[in-house]
Structure formats: C-alpha cells, structure tokens
N, C-alpha and C positions, 0 to 999 in steps of 0.2 A: 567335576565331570572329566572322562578321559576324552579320548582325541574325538570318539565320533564318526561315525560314515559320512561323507558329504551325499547330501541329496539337493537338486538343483528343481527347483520353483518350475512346471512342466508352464507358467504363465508369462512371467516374467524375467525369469532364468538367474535370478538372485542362489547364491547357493548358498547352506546352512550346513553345519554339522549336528548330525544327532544322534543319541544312544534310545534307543526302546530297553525298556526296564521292567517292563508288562504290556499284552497289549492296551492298554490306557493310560499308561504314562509314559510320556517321551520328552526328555530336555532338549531342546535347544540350541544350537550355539550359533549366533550371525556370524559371519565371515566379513562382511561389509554392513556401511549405515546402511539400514534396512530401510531406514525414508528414502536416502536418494536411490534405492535401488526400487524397491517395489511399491508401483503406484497404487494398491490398498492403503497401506502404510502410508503413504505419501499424501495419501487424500485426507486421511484422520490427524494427520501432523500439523494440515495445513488448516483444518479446522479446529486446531486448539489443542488435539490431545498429542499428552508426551509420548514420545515415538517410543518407550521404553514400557509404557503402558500398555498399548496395542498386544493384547494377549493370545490373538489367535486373526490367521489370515487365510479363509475357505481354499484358494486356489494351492498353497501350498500344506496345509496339511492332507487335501486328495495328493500331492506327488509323494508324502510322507508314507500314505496308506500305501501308494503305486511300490514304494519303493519295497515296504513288507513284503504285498505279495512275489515279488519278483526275484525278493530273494538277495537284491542288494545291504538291506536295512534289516536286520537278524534283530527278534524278537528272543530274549533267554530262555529255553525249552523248560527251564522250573519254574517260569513264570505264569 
C-alpha cells in the first residue's frame, strides 16, 4: 500500500489512511490501536473477537463514502 489519504471516523474521530482502487475496494491502513480508539471495535474486542479481525465499522466507512464524494478520497478514473 502507498501512503493513502487520511480520512478521519466523522464518529469517533480515529483517523486511517486509505487508497480507493475502485469504487468497491478500498484498503486500509490504522494510524492508531483501533480498539483503544474506536468504541465499535472496542466493543467487539472486549467481547472476544481479535481487534485485527473486525473487518468493517458502519460509522467510518459513511466518512470513507463522505470523503469520495467530496473529493478528498480520489477514486482512479479507470477504475
């Protein structure tokens, strides 16, 4: 993965870096423990599952979508 745009959780304010590659696939990247920052994660951590596991969290991929439309988060036009 290259460096990423940060987009910042419009919930809990955790930021992640991430590339769009299509609009259906976007990697990733935490900046910080995602447990101690964001209490979805934090709620599933504490009930058992590995925080590395946690494959998807509703409030931040709407700021993922936000950040498409907006123009922050570039989608590759041959994508």
């Amino acid at each position: 993965m290259g460096v990423g745009s940060p987009v910042t959780c419009q919930e809990c304010g955790n930021q992640v870096l991430c590339e769009k590659f299509s609009p259906a696939h976007t990697q990733i990247q935490w900046t910080v423990d995602a447990a101690a920052r964001c209490p979805r994660i934090a709620a599933r951590v504490a009930a058992g599952e590995l925080g590395a596991r946690v494959r998807s969290c509703p409030p931040l991929r709407a700021s993922i979508e936000a950040a498409v439309r907006e123009g922050t988060l570039e989608v590759p036009a041959d994508a």
